[in-house]
NUKOL-885815 format. One record per residue: residue in one letter; x negated, y, z negated of N, C-alpha, C in turn. Coordinates in steps of 0.02 Angstrom, whole numbers, plus 50000, padded with zeros to 5 digits. Layout:
// NUKOL-885815
<r:a&neast:X&nnorth:Y&nup:Z&caeast:X&canorth:Y&caup:Z&ceast:X&cnorth:Y&cup:Z>
...
// end
This chain:
// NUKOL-885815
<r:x&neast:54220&nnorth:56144&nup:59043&caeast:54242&canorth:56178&caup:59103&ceast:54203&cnorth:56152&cup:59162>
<r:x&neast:54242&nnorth:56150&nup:59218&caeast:54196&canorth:56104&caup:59285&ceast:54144&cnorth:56153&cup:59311>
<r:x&neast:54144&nnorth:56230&nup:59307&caeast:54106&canorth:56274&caup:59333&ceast:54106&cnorth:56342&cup:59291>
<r:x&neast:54077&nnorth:56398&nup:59313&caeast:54092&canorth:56450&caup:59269&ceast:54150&cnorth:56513&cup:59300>
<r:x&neast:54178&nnorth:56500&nup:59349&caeast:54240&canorth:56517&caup:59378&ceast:54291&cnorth:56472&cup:59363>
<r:x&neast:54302&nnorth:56408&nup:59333&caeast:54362&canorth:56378&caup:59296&ceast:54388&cnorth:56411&cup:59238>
<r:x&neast:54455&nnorth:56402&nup:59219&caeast:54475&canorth:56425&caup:59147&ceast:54491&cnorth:56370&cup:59125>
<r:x&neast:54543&nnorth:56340&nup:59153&caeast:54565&canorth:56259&caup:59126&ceast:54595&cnorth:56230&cup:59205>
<r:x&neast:54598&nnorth:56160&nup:59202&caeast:54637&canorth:56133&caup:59239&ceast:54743&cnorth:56124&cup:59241>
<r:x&neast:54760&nnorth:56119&nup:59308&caeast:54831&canorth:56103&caup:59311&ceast:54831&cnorth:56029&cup:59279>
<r:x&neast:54886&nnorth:56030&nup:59246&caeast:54915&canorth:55955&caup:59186&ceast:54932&cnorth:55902&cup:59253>
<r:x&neast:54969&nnorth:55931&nup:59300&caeast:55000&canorth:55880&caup:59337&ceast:54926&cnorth:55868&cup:59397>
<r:x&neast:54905&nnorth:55900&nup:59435&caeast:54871&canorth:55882&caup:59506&ceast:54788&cnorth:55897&cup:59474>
<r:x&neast:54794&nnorth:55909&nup:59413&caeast:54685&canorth:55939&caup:59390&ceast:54674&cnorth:55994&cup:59426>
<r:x&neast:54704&nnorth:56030&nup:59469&caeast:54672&canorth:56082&caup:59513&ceast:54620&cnorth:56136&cup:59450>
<r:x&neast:54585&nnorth:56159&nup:59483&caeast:54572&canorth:56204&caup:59430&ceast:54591&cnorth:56284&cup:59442>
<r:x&neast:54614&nnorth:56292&nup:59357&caeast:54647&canorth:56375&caup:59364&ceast:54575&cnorth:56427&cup:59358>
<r:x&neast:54558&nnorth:56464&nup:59401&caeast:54505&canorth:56499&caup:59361&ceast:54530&cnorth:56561&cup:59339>
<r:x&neast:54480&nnorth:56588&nup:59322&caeast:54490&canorth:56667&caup:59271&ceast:54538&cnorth:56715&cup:59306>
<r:x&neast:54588&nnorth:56745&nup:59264&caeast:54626&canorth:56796&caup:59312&ceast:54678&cnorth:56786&cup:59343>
<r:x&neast:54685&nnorth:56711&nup:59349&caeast:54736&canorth:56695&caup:59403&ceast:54810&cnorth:56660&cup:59397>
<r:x&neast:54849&nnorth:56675&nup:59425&caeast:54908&canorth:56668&caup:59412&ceast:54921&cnorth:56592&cup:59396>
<r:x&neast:54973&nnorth:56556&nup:59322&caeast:54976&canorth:56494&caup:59346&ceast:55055&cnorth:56496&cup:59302>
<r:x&neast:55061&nnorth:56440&nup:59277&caeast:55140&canorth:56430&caup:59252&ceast:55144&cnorth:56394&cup:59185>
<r:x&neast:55195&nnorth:56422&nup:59133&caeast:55202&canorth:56364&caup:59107&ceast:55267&cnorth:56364&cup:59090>
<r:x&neast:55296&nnorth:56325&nup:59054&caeast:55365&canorth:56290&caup:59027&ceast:55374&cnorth:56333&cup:58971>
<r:x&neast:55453&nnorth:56345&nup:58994&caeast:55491&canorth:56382&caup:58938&ceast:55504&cnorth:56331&cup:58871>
<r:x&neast:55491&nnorth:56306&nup:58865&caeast:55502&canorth:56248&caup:58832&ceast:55449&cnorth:56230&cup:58758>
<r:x&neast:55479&nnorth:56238&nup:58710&caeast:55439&canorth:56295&caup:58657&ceast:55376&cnorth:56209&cup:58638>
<r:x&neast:55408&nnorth:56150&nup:58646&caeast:55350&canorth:56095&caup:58656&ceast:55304&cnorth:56078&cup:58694>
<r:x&neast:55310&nnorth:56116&nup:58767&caeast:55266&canorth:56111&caup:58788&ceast:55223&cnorth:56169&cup:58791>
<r:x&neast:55208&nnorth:56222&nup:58767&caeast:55193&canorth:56277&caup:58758&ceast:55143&cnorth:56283&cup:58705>
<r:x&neast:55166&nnorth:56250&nup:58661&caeast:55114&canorth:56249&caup:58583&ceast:55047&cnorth:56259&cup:58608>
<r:x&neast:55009&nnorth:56274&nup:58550&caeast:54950&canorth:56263&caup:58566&ceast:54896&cnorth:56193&cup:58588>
<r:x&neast:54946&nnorth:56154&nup:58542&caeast:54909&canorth:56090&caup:58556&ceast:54932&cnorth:56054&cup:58617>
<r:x&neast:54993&nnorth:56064&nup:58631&caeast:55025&canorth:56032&caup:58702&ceast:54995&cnorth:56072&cup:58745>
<r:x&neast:54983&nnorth:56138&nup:58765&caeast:54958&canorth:56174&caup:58788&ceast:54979&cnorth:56164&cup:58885>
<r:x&neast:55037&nnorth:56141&nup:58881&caeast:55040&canorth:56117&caup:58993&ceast:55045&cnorth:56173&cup:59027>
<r:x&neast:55000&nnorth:56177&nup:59064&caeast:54976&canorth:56237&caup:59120&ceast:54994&cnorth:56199&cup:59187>
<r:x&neast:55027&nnorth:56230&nup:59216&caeast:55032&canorth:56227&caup:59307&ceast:55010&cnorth:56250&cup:59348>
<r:x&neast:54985&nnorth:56246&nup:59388&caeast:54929&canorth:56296&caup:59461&ceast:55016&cnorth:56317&cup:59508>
<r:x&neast:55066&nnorth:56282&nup:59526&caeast:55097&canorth:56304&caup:59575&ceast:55187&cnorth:56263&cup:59546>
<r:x&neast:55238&nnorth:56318&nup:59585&caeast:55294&canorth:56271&caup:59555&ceast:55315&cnorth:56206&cup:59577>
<r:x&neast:55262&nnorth:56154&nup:59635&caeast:55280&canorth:56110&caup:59638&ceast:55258&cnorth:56050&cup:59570>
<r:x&neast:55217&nnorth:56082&nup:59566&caeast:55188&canorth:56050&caup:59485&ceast:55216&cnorth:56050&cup:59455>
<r:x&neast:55242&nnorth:56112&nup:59429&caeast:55311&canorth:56131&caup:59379&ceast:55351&cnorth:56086&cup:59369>
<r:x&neast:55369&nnorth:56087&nup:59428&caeast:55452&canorth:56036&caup:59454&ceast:55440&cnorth:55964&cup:59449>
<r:x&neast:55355&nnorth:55945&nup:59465&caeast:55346&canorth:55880&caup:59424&ceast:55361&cnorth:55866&cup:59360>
<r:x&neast:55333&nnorth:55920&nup:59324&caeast:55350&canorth:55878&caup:59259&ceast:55418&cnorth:55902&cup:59222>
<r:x&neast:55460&nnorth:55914&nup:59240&caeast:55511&canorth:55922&caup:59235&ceast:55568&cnorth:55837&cup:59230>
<r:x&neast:55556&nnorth:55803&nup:59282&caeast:55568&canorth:55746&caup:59251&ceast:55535&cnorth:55689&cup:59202>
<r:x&neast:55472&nnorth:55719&nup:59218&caeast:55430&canorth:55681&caup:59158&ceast:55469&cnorth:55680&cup:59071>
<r:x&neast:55471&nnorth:55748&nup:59060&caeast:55493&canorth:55772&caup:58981&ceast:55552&cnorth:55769&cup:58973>
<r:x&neast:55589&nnorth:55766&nup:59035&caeast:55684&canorth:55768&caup:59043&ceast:55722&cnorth:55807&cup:58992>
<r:x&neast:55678&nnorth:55883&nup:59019&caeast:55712&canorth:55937&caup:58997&ceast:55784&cnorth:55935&cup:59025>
<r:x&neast:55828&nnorth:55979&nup:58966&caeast:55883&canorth:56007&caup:59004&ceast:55878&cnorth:56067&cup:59051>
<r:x&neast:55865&nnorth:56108&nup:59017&caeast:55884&canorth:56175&caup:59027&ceast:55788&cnorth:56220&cup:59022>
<r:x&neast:55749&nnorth:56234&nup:59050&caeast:55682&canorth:56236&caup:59067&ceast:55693&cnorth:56265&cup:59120>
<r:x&neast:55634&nnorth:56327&nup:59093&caeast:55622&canorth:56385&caup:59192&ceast:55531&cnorth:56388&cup:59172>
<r:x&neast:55522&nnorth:56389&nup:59236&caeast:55436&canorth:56399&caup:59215&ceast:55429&cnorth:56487&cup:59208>
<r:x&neast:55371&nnorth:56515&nup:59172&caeast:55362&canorth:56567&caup:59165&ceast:55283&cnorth:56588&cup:59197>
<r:x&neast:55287&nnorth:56631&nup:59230&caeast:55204&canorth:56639&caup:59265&ceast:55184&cnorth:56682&cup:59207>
<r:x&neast:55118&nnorth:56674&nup:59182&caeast:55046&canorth:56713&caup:59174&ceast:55002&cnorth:56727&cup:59202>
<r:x&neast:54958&nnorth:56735&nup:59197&caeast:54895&canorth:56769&caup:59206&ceast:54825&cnorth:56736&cup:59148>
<r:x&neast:54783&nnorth:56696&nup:59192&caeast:54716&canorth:56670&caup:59144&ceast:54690&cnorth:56728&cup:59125>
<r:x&neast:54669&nnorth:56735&nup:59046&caeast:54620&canorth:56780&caup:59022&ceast:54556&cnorth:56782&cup:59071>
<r:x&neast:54528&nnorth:56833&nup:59060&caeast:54444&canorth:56852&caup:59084&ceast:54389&cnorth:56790&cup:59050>
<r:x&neast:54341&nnorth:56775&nup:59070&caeast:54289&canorth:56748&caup:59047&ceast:54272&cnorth:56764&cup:58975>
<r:x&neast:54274&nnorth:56835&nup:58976&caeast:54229&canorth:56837&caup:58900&ceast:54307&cnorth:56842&cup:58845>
<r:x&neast:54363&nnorth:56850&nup:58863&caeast:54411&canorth:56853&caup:58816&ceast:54427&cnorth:56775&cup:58821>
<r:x&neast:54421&nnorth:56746&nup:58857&caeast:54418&canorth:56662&caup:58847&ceast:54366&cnorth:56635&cup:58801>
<r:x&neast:54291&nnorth:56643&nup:58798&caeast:54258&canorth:56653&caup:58773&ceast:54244&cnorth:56674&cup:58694>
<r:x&neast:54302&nnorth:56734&nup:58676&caeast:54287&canorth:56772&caup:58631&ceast:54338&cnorth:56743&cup:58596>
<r:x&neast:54397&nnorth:56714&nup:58613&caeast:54435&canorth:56662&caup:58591&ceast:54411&cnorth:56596&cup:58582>
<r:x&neast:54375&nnorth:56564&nup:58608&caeast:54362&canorth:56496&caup:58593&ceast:54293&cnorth:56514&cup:58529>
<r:x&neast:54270&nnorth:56539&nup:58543&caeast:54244&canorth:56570&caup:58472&ceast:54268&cnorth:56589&cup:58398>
<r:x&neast:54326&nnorth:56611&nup:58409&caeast:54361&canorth:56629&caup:58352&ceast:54380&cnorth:56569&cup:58321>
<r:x&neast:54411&nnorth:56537&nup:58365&caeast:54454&canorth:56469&caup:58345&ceast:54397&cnorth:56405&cup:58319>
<r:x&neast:54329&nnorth:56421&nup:58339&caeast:54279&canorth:56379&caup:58321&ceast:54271&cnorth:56413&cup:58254>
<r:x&neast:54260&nnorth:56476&nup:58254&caeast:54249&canorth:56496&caup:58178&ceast:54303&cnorth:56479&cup:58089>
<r:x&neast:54344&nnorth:56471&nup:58141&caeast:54411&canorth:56452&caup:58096&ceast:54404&cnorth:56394&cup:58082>
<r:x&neast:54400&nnorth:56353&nup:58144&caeast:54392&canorth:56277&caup:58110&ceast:54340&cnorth:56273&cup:58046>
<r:x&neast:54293&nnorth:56307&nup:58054&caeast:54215&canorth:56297&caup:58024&ceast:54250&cnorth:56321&cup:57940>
<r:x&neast:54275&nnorth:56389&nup:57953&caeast:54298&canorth:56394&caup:57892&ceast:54353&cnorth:56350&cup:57849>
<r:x&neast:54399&nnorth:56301&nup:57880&caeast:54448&canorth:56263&caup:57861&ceast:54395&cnorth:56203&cup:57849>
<r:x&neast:54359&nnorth:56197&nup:57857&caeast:54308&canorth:56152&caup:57836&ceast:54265&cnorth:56155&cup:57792>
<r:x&neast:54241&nnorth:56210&nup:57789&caeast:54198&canorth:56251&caup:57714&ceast:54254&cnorth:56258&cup:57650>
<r:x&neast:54338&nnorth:56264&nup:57655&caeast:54360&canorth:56283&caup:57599&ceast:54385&cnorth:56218&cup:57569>
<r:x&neast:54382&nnorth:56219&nup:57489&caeast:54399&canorth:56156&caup:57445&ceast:54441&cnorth:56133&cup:57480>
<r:x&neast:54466&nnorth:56058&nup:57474&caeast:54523&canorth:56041&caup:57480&ceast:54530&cnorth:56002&cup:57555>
<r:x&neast:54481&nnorth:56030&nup:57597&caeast:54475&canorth:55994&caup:57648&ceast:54479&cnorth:55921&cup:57646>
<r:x&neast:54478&nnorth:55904&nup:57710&caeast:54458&canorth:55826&caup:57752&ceast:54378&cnorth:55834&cup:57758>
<r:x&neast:54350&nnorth:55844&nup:57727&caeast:54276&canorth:55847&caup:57752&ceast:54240&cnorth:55798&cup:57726>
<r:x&neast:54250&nnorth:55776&nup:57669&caeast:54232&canorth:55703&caup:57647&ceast:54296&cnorth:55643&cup:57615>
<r:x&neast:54288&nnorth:55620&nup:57689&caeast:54347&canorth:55546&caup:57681&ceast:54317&cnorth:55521&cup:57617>
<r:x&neast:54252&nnorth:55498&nup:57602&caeast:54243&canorth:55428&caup:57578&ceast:54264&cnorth:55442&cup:57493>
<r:x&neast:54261&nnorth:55483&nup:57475&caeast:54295&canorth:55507&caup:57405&ceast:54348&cnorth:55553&cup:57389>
<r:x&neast:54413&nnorth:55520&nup:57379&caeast:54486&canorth:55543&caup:57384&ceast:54477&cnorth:55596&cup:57331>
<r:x&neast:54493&nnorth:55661&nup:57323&caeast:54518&canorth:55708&caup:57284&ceast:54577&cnorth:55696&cup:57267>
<r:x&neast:54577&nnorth:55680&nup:57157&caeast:54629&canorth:55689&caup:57138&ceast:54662&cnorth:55745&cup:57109>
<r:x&neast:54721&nnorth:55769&nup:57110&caeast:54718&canorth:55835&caup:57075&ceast:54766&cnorth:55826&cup:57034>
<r:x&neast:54775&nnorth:55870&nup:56974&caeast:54792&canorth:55854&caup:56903&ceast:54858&cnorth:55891&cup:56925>
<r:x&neast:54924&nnorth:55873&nup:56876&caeast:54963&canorth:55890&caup:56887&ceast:54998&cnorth:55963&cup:56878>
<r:x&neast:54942&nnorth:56005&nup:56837&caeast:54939&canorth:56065&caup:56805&ceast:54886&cnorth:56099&cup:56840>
<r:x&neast:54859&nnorth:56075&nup:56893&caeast:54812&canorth:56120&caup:56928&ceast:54848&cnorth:56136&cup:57000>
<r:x&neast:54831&nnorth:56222&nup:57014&caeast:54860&canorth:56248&caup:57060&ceast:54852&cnorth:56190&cup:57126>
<r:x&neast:54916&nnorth:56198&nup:57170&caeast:54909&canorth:56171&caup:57245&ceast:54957&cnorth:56213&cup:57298>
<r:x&neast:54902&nnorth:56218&nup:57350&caeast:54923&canorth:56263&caup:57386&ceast:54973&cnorth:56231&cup:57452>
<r:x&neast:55022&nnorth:56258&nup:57437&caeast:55089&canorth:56228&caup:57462&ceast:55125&cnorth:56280&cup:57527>
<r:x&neast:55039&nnorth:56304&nup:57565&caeast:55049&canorth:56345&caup:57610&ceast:55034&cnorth:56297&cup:57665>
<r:x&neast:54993&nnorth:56233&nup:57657&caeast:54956&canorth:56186&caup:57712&ceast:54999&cnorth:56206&cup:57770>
<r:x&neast:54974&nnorth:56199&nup:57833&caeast:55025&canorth:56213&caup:57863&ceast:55047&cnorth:56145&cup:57916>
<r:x&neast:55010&nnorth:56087&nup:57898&caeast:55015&canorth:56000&caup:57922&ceast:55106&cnorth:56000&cup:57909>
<r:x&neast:55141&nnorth:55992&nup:57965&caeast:55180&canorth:55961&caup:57950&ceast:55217&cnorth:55897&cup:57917>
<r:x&neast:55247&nnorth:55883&nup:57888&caeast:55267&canorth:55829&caup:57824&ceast:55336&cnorth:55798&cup:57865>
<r:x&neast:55369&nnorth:55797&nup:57900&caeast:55433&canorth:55767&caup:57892&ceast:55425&cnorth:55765&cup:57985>
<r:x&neast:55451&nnorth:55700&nup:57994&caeast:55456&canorth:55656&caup:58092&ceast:55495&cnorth:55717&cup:58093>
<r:x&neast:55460&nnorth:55754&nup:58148&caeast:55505&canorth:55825&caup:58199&ceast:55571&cnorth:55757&cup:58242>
<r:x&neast:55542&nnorth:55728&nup:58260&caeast:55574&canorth:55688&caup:58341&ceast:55633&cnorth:55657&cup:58284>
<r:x&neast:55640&nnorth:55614&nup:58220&caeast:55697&canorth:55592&caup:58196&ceast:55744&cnorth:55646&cup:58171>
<r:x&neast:55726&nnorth:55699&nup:58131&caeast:55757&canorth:55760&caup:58117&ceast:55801&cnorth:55806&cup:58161>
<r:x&neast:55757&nnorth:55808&nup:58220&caeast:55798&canorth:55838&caup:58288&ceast:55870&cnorth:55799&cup:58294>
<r:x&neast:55842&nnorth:55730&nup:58296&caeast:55891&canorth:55676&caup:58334&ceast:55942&cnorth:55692&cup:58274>
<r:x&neast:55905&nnorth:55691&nup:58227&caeast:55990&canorth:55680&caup:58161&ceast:56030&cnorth:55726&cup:58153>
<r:x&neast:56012&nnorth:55799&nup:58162&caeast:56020&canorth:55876&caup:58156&ceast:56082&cnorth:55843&cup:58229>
<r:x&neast:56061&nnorth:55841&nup:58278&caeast:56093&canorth:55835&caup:58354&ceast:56139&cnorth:55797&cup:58358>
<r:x&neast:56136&nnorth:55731&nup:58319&caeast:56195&canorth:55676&caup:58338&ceast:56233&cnorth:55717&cup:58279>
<r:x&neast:56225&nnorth:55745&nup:58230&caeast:56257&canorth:55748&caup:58158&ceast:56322&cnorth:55823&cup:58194>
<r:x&neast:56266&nnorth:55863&nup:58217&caeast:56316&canorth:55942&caup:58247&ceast:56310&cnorth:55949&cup:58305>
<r:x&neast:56263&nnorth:55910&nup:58349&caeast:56260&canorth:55929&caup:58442&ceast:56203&cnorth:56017&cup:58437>
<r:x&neast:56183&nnorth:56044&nup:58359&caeast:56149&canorth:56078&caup:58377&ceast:56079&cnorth:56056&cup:58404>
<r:x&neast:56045&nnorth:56109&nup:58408&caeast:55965&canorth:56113&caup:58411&ceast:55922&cnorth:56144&cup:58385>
<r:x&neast:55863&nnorth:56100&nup:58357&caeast:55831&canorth:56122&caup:58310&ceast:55773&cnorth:56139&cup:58313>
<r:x&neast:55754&nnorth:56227&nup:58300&caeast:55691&canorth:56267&caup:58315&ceast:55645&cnorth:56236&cup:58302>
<r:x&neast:55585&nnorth:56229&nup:58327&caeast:55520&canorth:56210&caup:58311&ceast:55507&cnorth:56240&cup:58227>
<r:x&neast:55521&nnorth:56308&nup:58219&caeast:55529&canorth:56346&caup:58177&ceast:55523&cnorth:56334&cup:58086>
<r:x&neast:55572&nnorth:56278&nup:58096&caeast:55612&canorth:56247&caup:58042&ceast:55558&cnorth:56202&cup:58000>
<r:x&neast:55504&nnorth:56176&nup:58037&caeast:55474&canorth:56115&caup:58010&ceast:55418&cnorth:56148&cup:57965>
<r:x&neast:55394&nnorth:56194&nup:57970&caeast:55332&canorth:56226&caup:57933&ceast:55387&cnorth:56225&cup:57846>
<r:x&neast:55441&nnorth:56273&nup:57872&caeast:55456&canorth:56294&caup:57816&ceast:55500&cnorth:56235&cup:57758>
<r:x&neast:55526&nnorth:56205&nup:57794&caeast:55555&canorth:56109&caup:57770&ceast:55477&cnorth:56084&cup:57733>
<r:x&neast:55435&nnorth:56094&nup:57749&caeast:55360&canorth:56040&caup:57740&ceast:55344&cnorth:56112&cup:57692>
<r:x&neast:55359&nnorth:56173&nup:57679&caeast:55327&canorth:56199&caup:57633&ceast:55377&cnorth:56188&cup:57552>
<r:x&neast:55444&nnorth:56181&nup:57566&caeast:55476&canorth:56152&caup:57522&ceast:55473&cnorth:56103&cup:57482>
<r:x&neast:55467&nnorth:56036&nup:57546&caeast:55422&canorth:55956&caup:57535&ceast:55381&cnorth:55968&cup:57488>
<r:x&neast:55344&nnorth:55999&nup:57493&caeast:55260&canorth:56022&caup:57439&ceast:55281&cnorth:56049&cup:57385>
<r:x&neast:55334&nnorth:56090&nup:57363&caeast:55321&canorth:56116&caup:57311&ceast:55376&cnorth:56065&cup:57271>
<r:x&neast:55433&nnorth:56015&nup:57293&caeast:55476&canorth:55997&caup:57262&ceast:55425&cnorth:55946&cup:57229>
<r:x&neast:55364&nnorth:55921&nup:57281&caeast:55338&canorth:55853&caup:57273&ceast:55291&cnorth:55877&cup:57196>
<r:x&neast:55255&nnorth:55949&nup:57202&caeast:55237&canorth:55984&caup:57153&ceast:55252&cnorth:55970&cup:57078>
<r:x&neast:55338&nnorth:55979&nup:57097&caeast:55350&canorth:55991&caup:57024&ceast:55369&cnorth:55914&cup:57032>
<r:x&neast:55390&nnorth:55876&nup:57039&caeast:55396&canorth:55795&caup:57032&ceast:55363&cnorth:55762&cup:56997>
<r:x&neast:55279&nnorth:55780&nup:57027&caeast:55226&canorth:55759&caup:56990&ceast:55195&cnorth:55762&cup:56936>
<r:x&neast:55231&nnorth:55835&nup:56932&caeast:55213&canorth:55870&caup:56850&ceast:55289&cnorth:55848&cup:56806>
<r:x&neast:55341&nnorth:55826&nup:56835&caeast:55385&canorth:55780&caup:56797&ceast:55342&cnorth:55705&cup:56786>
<r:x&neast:55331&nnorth:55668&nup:56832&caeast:55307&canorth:55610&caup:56823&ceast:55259&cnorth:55626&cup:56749>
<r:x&neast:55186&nnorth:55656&nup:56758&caeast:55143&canorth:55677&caup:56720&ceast:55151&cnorth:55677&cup:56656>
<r:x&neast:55216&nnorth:55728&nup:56651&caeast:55243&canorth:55731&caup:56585&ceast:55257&cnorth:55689&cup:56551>
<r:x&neast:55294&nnorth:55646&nup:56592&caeast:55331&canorth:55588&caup:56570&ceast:55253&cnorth:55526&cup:56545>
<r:x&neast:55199&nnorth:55536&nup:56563&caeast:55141&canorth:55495&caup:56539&ceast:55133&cnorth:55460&cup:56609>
<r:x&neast:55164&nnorth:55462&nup:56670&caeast:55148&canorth:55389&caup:56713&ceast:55116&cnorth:55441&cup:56763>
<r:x&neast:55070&nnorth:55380&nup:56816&caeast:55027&canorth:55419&caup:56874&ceast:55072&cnorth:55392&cup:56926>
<r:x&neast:55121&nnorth:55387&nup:56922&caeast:55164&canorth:55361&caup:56971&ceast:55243&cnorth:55395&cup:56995>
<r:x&neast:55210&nnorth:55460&nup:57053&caeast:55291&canorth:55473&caup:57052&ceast:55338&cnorth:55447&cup:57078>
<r:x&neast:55397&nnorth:55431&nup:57040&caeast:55462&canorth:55408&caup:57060&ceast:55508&cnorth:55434&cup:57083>
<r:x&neast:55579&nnorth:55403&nup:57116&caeast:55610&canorth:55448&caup:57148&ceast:55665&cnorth:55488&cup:57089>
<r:x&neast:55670&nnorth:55470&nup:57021&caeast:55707&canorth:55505&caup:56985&ceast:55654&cnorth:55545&cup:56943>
<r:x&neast:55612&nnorth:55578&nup:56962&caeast:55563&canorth:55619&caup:56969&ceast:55584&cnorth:55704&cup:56999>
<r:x&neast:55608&nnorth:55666&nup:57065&caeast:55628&canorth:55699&caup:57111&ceast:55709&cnorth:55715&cup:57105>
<r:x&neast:55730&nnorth:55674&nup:57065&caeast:55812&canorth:55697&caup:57049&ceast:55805&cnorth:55732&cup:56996>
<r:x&neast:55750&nnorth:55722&nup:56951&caeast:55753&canorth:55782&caup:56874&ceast:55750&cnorth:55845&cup:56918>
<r:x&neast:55702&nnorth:55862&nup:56947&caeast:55691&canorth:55924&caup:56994&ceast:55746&cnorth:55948&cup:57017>
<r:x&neast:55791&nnorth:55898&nup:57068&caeast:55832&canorth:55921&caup:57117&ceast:55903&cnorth:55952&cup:57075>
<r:x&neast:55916&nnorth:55915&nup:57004&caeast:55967&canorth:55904&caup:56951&ceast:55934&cnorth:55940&cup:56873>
<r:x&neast:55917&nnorth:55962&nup:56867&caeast:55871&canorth:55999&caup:56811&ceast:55946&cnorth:55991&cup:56746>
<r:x&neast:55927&nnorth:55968&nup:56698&caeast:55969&canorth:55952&caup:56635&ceast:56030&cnorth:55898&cup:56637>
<r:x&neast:56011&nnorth:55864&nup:56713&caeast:56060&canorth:55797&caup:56708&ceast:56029&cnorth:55744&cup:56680>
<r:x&neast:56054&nnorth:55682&nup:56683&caeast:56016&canorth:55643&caup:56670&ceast:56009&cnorth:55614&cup:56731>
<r:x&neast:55936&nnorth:55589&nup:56712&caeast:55916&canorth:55553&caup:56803&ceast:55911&cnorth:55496&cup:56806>
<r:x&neast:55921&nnorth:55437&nup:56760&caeast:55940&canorth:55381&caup:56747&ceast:55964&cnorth:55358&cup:56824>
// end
């Protein structure tokens, strides 16, 4: 933070937003996330990035910056979380030795890392029906991904090889065909 009256800066001009104070962001459920996170100080900002992202259909929405210590008491939390996603098995916490896991040992197929290109899926969903497709969709697609890949592996396994194949994935998808 540049001072202790900043909360964050505007995305488009850096102004800084401080505590309390009114700023903007995009209806626009991508730029909103947590990790995209685009804040505006004023609606000419707004209206900048508006052609940047070449929304269609986008209205900015005003808030209000949290207080110091609820900013505070939040960036705390979210530090504690990380710490704990780091303390539990299974982590990224040591690259240099890959964890293998057996094909009969539990896996938790809650991760919440998305698995499948959002940006090609949209496009295929869109050219395929002209719909649009919720942010929504991808947690629960990538929690599927995991458990089909689950039992695949414990087909492969069975079968004696450390190598899953894609008629692995057709015994699963086809249960008592042949997957030849």
């Amino acid at each position: 933070m540049a001072d202790e009256s900043t909360w964050r800066q505007c995305n488009i001009c850096k102004t800084p937003i401080a505590y309390q104070a009114k700023y903007y962001v995009c209806s626009v459920s991508t730029c909103n996330r947590k990790r995209t996170g685009l804040i505006f100080c004023s609606m000419p900002c707004f209206d900048a990035h508006l052609p940047m992202m070449r929304h269609r259909d986008a209205w900015a929405e005003e808030e209000r910056a949290p207080t110091r210590e609820q900013a505070l008491a939040a960036e705390r939390a979210e530090q504690e979380q990380e710490a704990a996603e780091q303390r539990s098995p299974g982590s990224a916490g040591d690259a240099a030795a890959p964890v293998r896991r057996m094909a009969s040992a539990p896996v938790d197929t809650s991760d919440p890392e998305v698995l499948v290109v959002v940006s090609k899926l949209k496009k295929f969903i869109k050219t395929t029906s002209g719909m649009n497709t919720s942010d929504t969709v991808f947690p629960v697609l990538s929690k599927h991904l995991r458990e089909l890949s689950v039992a695949a592996l414990r087909q492969a396994a069975a079968e004696g090889r450390k190598t899953v194949l894609d008629r692995d994935f057709i015994a699963v998808l086809r249960p008592g065909k042949d997957a030849g």
